[in-house]
C-alpha positions, 0 to 999 in steps of 0.5 A: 469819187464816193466812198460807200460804208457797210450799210449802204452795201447792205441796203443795195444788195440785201432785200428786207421787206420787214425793215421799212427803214431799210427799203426807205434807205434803198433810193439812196443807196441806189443813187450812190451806186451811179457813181464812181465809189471806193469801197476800204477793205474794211468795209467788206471785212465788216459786209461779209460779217453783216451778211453771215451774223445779221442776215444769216446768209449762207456762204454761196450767197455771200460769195454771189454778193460780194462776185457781183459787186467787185463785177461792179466797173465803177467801183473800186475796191480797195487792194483789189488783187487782196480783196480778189484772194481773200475771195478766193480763200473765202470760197475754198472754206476759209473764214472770210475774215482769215482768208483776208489776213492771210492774203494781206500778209503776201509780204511774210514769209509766214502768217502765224496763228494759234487757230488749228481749223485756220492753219489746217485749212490753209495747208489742204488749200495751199495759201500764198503765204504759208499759215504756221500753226503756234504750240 
């Protein structure tokens, strides 16, 4: 089994007709996708931010992106139960990367934070672990 990194994700599933190096880098990244991969937890955290900062994507098209590669059956992800909730918190309107802490701590009795907008977000969702907002 193969492990993939952010770029090739973003080269399988983000089309840039202005990056000729980017196209080039395609065949490859298609290739590497007939085989069994992992895919580290890390690298989605650092696909989502690729996504959102460098392509601008809006948040359905990520969710697109992300829903059709862990629909993928030869790849694995990571914690794939916690990469599934972070989805889950991502779609609902947690900042991926928050939804992903708060998912990887199911093991806390609570995750604490100095972010208002997360903890006021993850109460009106009503997160497995409760997210306790610090003064």
């Amino acid at each position: 089994m193969i492990a993939l990194d952010t770029n090739v994700l973003a080269r399988l599933f983000v089309d840039d007709p202005d990056d000729a190096e980017a196209n080039r880098q395609r065949v490859s990244a298609v290739a590497a996708l007939s085989e069994q991969a992992f895919v580290p937890i890390t690298v989605l955290l650092e696909f989502e931010w690729v996504l959102r900062g460098f392509y601008e994507l809006p948040r359905d098209e990520i969710l697109r992106i992300f829903r059709a590669l862990v629909g993928l059956v030869h790849i694995h992800i990571e914690d794939r139960a916690i990469a599934l909730a972070a989805l889950d918190g991502y779609s609902e309107g947690l900042d991926f990367a928050d939804a992903l802490h708060v998912a990887r701590s199911s093991r806390a009795t609570a995750f604490r934070t100095f972010d208002k907008r997360l903890a006021k977000a993850a109460k009106r969702l009503k997160q497995a672990t409760r997210v306790e907002l610090m003064e």
